[in-house]
C-alpha positions, -999 to +999 in steps of 0.1 A: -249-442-100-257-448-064-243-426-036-238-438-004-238-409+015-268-387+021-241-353+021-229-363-019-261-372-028-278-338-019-246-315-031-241-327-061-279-328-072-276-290-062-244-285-082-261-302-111-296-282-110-272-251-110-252-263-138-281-272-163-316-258-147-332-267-179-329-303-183-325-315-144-352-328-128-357-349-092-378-377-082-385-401-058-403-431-051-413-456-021-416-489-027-436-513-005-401-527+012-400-501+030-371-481+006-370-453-005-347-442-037-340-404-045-332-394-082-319-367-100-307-365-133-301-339-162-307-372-189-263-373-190-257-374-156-280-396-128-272-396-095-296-419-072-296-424-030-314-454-013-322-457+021-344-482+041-346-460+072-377-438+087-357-412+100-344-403+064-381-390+050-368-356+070-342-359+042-367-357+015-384-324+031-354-308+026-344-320-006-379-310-016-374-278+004-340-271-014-351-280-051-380-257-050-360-226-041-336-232-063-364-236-092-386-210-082-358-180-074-328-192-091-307-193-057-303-215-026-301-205+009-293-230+038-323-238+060-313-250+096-337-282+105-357-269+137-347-278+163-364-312+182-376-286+212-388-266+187-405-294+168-422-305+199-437-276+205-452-273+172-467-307+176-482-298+210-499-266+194-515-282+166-531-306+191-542-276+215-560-262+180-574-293+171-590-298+210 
């Protein structure tokens, strides 16, 4: 089923990894149109998001991010997005090492 809202999407693909670790596994894919679709599904339950903006790939970082955690230790922590100051600043850094 399709969610509408980025927020259900990435909760309940959480509360579903937790629930059966085994079977659930994530994708996602960008098609040419410019749209990007998320998946996850434990092969009962599929839950899918779609979005057609840019500023959602920051989205898939975390859910990326998130997923990872929770496969590698088993538990999820909350990570903040930087800050856009904070962002910047990494961005003018990398060019400085680059010059």
């Amino acid at each position: 089923m399709y969610l509408s809202l980025w927020d259900d999407f990435y909760q309940q693909s959480i509360d579903l990894y937790k629930s059966d670790p085994d079977r659930t596994r994530y994708s996602f894919k960008y098609k040419p149109t410019g749209l990007l679709v998320f998946k996850t599904t434990n092969d009962v339950k599929c839950l899918k998001y779609k979005t057609d903006r840019i500023n959602d790939l920051n989205k898939l970082e975390r859910m990326n991010l998130t997923m990872m955690q929770l496969m590698q230790t088993g538990t999820f922590v909350e990570v903040e997005d930087p800050k856009p100051e904070q962002k910047k600043q990494e961005t003018k850094d990398k060019k400085k090492k680059r010059k």
